[in-house]
N, C-alpha and C positions, 0 to 999 in steps of 0.2 A: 285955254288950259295951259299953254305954255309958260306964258307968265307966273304963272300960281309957282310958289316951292313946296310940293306935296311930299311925303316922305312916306313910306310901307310903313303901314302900322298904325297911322293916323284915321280918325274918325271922319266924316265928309258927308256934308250935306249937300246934293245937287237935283236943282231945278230944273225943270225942263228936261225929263232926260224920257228913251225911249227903251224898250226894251225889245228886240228883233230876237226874232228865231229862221235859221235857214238852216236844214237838212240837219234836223235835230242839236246844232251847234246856237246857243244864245249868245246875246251880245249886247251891251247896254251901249245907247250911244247920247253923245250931248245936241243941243240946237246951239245955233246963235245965242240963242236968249238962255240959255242952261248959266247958272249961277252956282261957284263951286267955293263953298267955307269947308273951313276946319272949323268941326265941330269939338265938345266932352264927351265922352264915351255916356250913352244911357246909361241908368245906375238901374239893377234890375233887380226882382229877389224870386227865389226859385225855390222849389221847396220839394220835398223827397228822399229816399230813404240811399243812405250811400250802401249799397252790399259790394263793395269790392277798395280797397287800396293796396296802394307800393309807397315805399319810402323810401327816400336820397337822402341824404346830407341835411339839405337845407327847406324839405318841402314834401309835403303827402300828396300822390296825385290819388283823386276820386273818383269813382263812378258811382254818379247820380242818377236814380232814374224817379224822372218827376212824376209827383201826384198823376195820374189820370192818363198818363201818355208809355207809349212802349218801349222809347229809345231812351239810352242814357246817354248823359252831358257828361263829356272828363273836366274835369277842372283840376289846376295847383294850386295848392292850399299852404301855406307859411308854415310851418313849425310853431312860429309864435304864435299863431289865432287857432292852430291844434291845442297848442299845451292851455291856451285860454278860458277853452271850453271844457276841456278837461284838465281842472287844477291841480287833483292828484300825480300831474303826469311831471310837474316841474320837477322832480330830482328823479325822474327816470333815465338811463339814459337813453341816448337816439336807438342802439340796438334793442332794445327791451320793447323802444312805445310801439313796436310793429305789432309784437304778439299782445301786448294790450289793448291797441287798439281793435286788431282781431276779435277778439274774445268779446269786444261789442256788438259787432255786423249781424244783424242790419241793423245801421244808426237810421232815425227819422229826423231829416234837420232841415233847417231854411239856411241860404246861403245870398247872403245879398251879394251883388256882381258889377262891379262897373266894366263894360267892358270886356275883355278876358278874364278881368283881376278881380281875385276874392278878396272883398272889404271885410267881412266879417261871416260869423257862421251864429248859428244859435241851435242848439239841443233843442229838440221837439220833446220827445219822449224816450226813456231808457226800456227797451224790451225786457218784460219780466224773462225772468234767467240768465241773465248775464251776470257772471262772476266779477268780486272786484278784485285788481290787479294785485294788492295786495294780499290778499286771502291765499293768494298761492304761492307766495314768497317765502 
């Protein structure tokens, strides 16, 4: 392993490895024979209703809770692949698309994922009752 130049944040595929547990503390360990690549991040797609965001500057963060399971997933979400999906939203400004987007929740949507990184998102379905942003302007 010393040889390798691994960096935080990198993906890695390693063979041969072990996984210990002592006094409730786990620990993964390598052999001899352990083989360690940098790998591409899996590209994954997740699907689920977002009921919750915040918005910054440059990015919506999400809470995802998937189809069939209890926990949610946060994800950052671009601004750009926000306004994508929601086209009325391009001459909103950034203070406004909060409470727009608001006034959606809960959204049903698939979010494909490499990695940490949201590639893309796709609308499922629009909840009957949700007002559109415009209507209240």
């Amino acid at each position: 392993m010393a040889e390798e130049d691994l960096k935080i944040g990198q993906y890695l595929s390693i063979s041969h490895c072990m996984l210990n547990e002592w006094q409730l503390h786990k620990s993964l360990n390598t052999t001899r024979n352990s083989k360690i690549q940098i790998i591409q991040p899996l590209t994954t797609t997740v699907r689920g209703n977002i009921d919750s965001i915040t918005l910054n500057d440059i990015a919506v963060e999400i809470a995802l809770k998937e189809d069939s399971k209890e926990e949610y997933k946060d994800f950052s979400v671009d601004l750009a692949i926000i306004r994508s999906v929601f086209p009325d939203t391009l001459q909103v400004r950034v203070e406004d698309l909060e409470n727009y987007l608001l006034q959606k929740l809960p959204i049903l949507f698939e979010i494909i994922v490499q990695g940490s990184n949201v590639q893309n998102m796709h609308l499922i379905e629009q909840p009957a009752g949700c007002m559109d942003y415009d209507a209240e302007q």
